[in-house]
Residue frames relative to the residue before (quaternion, step in Angstrom):
aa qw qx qy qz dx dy dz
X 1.0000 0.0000 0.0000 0.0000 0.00 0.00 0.00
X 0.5995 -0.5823 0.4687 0.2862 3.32 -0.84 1.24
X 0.5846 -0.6057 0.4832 0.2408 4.00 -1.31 0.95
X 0.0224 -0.8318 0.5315 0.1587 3.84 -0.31 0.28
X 0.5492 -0.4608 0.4933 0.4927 3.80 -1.01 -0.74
X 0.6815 0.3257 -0.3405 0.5599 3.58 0.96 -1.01
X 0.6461 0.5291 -0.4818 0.2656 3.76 -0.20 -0.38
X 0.6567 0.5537 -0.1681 0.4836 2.91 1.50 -1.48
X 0.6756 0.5272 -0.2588 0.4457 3.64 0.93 -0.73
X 0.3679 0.6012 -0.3592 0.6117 3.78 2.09 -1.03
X 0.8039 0.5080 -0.2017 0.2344 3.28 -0.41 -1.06
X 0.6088 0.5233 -0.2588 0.5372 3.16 1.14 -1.35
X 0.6062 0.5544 -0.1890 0.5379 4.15 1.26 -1.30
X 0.5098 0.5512 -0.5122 0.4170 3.80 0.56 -0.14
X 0.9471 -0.0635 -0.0231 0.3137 3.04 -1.48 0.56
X 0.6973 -0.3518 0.1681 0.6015 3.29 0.66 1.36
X 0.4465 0.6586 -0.5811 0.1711 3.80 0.42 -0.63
X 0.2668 -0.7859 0.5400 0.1403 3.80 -1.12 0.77
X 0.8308 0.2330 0.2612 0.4328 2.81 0.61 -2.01
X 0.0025 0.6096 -0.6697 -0.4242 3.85 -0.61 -1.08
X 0.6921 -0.4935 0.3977 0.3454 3.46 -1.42 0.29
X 0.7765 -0.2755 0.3587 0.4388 3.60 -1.08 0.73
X 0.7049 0.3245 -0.2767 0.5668 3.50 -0.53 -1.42
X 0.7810 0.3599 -0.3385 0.3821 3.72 -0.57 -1.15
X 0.8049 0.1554 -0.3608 0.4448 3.99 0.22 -0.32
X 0.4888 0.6469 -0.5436 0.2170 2.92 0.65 0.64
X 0.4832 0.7371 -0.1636 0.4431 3.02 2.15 -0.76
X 0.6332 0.5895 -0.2101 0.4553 2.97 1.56 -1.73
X 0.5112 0.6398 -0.3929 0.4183 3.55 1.28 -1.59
X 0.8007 0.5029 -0.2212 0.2390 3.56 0.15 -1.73
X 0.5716 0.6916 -0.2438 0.3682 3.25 1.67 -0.54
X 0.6492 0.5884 -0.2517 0.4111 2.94 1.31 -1.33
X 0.5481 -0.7028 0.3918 0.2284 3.43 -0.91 1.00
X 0.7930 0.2308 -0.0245 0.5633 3.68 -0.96 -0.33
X 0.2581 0.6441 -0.6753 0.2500 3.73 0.30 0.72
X 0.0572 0.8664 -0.4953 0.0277 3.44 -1.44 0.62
X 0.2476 -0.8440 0.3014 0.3682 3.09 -0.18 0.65
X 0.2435 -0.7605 0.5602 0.2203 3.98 -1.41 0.46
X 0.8300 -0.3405 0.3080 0.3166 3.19 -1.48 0.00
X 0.6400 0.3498 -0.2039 0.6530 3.39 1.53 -0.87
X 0.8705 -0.0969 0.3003 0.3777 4.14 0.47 -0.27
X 0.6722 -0.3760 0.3296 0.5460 3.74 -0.58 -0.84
X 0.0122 0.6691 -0.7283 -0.1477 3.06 -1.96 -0.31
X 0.3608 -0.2212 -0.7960 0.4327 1.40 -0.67 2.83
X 0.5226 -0.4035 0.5686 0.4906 3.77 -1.12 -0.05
X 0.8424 -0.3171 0.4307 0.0651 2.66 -1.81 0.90
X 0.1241 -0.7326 0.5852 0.3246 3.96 -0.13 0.47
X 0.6682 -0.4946 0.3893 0.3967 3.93 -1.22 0.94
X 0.3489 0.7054 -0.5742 0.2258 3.55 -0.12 0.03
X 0.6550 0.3967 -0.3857 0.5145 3.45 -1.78 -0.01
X 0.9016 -0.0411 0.1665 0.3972 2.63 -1.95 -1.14
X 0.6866 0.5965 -0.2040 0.3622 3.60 0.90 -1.03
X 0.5182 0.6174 -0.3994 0.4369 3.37 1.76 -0.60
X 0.3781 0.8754 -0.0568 0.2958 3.58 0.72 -0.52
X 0.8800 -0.0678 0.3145 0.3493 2.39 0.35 -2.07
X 0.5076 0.6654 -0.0994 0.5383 2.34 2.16 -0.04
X 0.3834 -0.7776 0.3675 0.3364 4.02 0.31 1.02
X 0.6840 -0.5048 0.2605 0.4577 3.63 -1.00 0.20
X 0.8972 0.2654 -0.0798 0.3438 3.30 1.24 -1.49
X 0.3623 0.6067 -0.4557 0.5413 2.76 1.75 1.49
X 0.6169 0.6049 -0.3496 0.3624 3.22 1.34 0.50
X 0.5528 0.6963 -0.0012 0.4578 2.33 2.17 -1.31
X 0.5998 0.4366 -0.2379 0.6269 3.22 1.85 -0.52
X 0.7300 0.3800 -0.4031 0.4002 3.15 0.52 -0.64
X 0.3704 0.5822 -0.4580 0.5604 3.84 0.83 -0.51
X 0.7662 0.4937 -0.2217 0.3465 3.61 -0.19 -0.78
X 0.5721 0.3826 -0.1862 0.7011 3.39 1.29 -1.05
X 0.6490 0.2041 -0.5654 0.4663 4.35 0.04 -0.20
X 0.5262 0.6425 -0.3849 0.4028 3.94 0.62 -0.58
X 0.6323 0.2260 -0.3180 0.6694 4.03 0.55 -0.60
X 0.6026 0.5472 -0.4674 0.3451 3.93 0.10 -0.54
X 0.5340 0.5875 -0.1998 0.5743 3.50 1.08 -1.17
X 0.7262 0.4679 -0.2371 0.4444 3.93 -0.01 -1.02
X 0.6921 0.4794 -0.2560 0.4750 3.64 1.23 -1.30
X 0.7848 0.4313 -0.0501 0.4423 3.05 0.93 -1.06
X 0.5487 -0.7421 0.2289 0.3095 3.74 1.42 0.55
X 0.5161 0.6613 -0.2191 0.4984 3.21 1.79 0.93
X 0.2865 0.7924 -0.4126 0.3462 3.39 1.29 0.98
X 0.4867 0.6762 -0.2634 0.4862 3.10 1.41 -0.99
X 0.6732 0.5456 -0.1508 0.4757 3.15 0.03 -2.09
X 0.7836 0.4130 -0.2096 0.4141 3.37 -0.09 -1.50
X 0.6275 0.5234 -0.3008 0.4917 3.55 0.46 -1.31
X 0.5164 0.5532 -0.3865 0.5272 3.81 0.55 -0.96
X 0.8503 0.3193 -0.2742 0.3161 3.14 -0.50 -1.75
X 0.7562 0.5500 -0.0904 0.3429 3.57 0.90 -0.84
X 0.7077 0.0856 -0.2991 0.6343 3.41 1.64 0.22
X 0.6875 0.3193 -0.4703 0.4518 3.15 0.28 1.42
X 0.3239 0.7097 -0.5429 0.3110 3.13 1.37 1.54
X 0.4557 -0.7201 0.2876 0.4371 3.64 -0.31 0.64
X 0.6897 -0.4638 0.3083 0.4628 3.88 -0.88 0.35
X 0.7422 0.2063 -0.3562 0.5288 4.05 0.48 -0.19
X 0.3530 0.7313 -0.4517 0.3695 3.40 0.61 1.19
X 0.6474 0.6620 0.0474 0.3747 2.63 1.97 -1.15
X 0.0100 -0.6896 0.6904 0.2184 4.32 -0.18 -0.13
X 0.3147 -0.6497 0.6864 -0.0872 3.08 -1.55 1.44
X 0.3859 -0.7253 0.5315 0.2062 3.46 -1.26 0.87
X 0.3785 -0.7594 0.4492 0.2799 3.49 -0.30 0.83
């Protein structure tokens, strides 16, 4: 079955899953075609990492994941992504507590 945004986005939400870990979206970030920077920052934003990892609530991660995940889809990278992302390994992952 072809990769979607919602399957892929279901998936990412299973079992508490939040996030992947720094290191991994940062990887994920790099995949994502046609990124650019703007006057205000990125297009897409930035995955939360760094300093933001912190400080940054659970399900504001969860959105953002979501936004590189439709970015990916627009941009002919669902595949790619979807791959890389359900066959990260389980401490790859932030979990809600």
């Amino acid at each position: 079955m072809p990769e979607t945004p919602h399957s892929l986005i279901a998936f990412c939400r299973e079992q508490g899953r939040v996030c992947p870990m720094p290191k991994s979206w940062n990887t994920l970030f790099e995949m994502l075609p046609n990124r650019k920077r703007t006057a205000l920052g990125w297009e897409p934003a930035l995955p939360l990492i760094l300093e933001a990892w912190d400080h940054t609530p659970a399900p504001l991660k969860t959105l953002r994941l979501a936004e590189h995940i439709e970015w990916a889809a627009a941009h002919g990278a669902i595949e790619q992504v979807g791959n890389f992302l359900r066959t990260l390994p389980q401490a790859e992952w932030l979990y809600a507590v």
